[in-house]
N, CA and C atoms as an extended XYZ file, in Angstrom:
273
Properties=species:S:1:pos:R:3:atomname:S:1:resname:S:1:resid:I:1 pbc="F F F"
N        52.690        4.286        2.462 N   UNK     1
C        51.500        5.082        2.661 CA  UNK     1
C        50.914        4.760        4.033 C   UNK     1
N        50.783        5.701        4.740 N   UNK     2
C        49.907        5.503        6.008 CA  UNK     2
C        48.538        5.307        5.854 C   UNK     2
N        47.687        5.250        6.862 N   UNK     3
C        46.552        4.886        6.813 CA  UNK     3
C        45.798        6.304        6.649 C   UNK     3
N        44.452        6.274        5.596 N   UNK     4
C        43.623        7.721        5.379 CA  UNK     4
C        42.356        7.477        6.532 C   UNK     4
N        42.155        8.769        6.520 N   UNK     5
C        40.945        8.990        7.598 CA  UNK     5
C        39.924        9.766        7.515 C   UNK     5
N        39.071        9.161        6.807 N   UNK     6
C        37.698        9.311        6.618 CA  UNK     6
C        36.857       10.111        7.030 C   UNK     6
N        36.670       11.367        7.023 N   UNK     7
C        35.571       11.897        8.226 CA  UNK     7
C        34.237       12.160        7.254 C   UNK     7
N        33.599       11.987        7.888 N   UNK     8
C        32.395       11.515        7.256 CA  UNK     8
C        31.349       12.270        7.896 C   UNK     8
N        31.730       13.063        8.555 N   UNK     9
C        30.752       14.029        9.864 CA  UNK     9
C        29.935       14.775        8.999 C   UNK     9
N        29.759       15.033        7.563 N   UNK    10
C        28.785       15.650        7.215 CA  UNK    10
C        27.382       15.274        6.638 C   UNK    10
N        27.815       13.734        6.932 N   UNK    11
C        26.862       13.109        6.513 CA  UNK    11
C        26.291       12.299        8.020 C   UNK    11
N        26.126       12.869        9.195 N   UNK    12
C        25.548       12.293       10.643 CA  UNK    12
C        24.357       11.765       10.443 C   UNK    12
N        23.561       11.905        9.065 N   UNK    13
C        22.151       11.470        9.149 CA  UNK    13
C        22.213       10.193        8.747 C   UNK    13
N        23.353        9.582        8.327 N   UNK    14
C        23.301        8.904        7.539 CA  UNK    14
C        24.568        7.409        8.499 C   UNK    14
N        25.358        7.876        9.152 N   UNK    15
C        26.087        7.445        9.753 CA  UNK    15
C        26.414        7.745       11.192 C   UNK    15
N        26.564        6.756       12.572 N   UNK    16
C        26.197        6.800       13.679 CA  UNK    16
C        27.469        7.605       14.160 C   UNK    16
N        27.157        8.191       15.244 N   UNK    17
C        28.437        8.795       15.566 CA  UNK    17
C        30.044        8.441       16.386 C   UNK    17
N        29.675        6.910       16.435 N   UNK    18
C        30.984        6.238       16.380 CA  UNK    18
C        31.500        5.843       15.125 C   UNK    18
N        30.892        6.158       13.889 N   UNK    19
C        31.590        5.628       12.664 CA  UNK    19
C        31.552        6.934       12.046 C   UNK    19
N        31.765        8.186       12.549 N   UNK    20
C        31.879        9.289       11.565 CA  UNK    20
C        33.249        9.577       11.165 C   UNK    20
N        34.323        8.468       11.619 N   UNK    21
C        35.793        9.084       11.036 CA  UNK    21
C        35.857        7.337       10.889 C   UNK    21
N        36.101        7.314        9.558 N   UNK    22
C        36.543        5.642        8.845 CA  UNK    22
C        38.044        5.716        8.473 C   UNK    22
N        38.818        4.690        9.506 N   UNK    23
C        40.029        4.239        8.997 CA  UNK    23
C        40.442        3.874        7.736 C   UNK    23
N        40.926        3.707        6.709 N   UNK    24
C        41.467        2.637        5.451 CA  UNK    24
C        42.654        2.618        5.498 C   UNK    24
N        43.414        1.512        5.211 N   UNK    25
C        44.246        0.402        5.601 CA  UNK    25
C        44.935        1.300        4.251 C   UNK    25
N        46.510        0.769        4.224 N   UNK    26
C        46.614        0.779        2.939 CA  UNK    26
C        47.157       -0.335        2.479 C   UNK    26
N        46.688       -1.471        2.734 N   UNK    27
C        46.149       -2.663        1.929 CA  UNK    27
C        44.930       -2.408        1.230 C   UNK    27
N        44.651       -3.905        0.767 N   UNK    28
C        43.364       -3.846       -0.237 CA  UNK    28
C        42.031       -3.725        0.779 C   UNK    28
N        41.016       -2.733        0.769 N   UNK    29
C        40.187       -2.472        1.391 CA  UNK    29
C        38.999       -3.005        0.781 C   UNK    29
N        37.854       -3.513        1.051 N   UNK    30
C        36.545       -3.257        0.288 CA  UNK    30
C        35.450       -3.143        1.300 C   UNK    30
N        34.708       -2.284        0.518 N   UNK    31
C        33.480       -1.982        1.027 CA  UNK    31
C        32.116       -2.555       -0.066 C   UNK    31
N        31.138       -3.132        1.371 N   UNK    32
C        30.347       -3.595        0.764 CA  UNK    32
C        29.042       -4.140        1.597 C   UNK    32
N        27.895       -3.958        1.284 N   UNK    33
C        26.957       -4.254        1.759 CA  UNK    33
C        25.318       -3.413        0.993 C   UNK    33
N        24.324       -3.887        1.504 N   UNK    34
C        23.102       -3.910        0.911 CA  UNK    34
C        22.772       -2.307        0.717 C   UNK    34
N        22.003       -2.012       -0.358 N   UNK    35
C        21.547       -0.734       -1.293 CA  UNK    35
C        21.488        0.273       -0.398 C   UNK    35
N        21.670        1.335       -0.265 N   UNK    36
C        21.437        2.799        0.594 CA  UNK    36
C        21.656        2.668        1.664 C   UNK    36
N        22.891        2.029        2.704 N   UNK    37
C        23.323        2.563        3.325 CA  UNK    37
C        24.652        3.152        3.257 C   UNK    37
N        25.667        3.507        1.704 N   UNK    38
C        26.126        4.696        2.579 CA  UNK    38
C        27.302        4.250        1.553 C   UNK    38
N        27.556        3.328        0.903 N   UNK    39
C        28.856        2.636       -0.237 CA  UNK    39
C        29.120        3.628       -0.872 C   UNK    39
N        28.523        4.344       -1.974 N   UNK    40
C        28.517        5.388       -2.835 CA  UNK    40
C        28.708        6.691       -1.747 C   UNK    40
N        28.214        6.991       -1.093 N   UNK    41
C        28.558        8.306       -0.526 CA  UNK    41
C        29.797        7.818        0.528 C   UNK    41
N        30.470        6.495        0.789 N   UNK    42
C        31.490        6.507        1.677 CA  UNK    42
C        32.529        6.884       -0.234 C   UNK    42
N        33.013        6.073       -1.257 N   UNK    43
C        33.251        6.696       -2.234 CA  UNK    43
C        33.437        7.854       -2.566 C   UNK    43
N        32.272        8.616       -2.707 N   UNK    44
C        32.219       10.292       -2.951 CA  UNK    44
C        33.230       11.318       -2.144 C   UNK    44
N        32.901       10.470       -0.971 N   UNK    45
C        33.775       11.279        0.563 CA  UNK    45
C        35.167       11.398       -0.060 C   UNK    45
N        35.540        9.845       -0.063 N   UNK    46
C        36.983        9.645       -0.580 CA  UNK    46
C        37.466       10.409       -1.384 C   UNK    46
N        36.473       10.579       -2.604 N   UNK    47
C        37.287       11.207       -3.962 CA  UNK    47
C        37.368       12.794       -3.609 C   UNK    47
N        36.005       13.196       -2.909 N   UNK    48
C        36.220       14.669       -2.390 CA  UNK    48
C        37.298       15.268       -1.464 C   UNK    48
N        37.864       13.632       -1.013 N   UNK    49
C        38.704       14.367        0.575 CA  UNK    49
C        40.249       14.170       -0.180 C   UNK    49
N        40.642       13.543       -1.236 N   UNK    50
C        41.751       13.106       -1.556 CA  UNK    50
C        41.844       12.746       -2.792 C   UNK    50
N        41.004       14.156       -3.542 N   UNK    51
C        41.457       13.892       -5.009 CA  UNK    51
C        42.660       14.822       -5.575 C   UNK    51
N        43.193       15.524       -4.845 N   UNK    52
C        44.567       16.313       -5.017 CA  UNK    52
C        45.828       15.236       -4.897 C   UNK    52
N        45.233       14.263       -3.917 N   UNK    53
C        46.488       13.295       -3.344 CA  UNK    53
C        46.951       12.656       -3.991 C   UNK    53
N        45.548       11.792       -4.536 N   UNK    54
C        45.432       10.719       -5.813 CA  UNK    54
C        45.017       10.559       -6.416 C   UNK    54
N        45.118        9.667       -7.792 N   UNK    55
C        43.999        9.589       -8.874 CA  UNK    55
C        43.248        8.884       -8.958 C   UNK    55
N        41.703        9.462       -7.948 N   UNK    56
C        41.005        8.876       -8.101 CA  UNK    56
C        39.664        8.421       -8.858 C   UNK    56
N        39.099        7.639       -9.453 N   UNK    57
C        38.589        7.176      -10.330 CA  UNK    57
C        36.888        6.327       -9.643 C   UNK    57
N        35.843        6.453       -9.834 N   UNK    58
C        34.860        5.795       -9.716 CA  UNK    58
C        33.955        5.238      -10.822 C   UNK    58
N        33.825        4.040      -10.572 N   UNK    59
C        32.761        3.382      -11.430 CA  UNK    59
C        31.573        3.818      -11.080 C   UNK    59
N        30.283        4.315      -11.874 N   UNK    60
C        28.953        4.651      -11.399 CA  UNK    60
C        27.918        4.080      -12.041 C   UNK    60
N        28.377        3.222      -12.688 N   UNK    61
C        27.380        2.226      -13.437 CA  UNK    61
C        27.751        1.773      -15.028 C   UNK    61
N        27.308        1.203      -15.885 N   UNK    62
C        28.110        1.325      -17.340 CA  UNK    62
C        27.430        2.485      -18.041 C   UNK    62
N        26.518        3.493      -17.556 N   UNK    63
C        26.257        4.585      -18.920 CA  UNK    63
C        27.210        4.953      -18.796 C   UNK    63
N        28.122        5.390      -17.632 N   UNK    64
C        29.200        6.278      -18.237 CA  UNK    64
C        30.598        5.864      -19.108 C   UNK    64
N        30.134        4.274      -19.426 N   UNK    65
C        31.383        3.957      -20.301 CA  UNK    65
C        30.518        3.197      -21.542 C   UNK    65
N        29.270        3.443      -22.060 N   UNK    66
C        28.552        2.349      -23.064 CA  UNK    66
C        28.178        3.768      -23.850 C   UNK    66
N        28.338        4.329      -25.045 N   UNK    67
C        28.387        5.491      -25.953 CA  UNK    67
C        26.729        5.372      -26.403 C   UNK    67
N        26.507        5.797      -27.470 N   UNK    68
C        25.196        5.836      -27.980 CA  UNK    68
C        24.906        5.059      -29.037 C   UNK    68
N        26.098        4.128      -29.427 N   UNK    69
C        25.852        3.224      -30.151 CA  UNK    69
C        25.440        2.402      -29.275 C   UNK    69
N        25.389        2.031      -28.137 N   UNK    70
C        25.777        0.810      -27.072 CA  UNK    70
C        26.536       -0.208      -27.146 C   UNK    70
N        27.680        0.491      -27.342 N   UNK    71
C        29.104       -0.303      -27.556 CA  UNK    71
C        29.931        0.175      -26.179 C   UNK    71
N        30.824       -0.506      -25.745 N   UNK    72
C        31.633        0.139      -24.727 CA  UNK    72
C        32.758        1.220      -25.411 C   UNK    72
N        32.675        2.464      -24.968 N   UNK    73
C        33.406        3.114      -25.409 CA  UNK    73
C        34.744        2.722      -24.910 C   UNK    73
N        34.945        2.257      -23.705 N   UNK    74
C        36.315        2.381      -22.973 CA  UNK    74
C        36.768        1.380      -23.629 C   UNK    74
N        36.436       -0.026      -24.553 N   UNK    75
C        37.332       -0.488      -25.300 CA  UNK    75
C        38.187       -0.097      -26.495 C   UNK    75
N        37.602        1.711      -26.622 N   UNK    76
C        38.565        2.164      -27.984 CA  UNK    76
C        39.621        2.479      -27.156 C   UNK    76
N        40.110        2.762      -25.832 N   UNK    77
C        41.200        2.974      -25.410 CA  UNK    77
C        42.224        2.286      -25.748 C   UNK    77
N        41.676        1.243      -25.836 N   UNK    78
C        42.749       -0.061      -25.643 CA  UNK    78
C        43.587        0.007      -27.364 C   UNK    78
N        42.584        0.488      -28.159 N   UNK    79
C        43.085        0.837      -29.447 CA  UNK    79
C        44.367        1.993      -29.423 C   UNK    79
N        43.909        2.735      -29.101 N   UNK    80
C        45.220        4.231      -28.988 CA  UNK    80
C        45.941        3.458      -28.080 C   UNK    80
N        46.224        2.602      -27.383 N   UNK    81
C        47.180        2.662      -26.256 CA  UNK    81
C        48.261        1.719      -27.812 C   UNK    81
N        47.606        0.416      -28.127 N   UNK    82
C        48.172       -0.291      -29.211 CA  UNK    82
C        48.961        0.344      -29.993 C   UNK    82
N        48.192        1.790      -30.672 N   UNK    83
C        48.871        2.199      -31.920 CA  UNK    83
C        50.059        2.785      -31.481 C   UNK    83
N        50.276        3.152      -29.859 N   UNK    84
C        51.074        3.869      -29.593 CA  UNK    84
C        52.455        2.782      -28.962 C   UNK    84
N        52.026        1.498      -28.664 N   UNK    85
C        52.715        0.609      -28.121 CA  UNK    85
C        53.287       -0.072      -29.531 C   UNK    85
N        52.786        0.095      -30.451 N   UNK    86
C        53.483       -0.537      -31.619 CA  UNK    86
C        54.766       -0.362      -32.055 C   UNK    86
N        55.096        0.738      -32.030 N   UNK    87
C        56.731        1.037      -32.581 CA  UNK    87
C        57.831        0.596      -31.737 C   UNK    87
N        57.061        0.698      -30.546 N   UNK    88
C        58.299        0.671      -29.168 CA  UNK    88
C        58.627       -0.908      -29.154 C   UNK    88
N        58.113       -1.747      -30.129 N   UNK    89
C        57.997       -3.363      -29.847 CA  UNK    89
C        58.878       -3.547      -31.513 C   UNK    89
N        59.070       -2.316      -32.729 N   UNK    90
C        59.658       -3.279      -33.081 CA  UNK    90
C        61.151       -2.969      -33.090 C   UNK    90
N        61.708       -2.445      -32.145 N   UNK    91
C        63.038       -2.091      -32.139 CA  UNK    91
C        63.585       -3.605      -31.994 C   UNK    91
């Protein structure tokens, strides 16, 4: 995989205009630093510019994985994946 390229030009209010096109490596990248400048919408960019490419996936906090019981829903996955991994284990 080559390196992706970020353009970010629609967001100029928000980012200076030497950082409106962001390199990523395709090594392990992270981004990170203090509340509202720009983590979540550098994210958004990503998934908007290259969600045909890849499957991409964002965390946005735990409501979207804690149900209305306030249980984690995403641990019933792990259930269906089991019932389905069961047979193939007892050949």
């Amino acid at each position: 995989m080559t390196d992706l390229k970020i353009n970010l030009s629609s967001y100029s209010k928000l980012f200076t205009e030497n950082s409106v096109i962001l390199t990523i490596s395709n090594k392990i990248n992270y981004i990170y630093g203090k509340n509202g400048i720009g983590k979540s919408t550098i994210a958004k960019t990503i998934k908007d510019q290259f969600f045909t490419i890849f499957n991409i996936h964002l965390f946005n906090g735990f409501e979207g994985i804690v149900g209305e019981n306030n249980r984690f829903d995403a641990v019933a996955l792990g259930i269906e994946i089991n019932k389905i991994k069961t047979p193939l284990y007892k050949k």
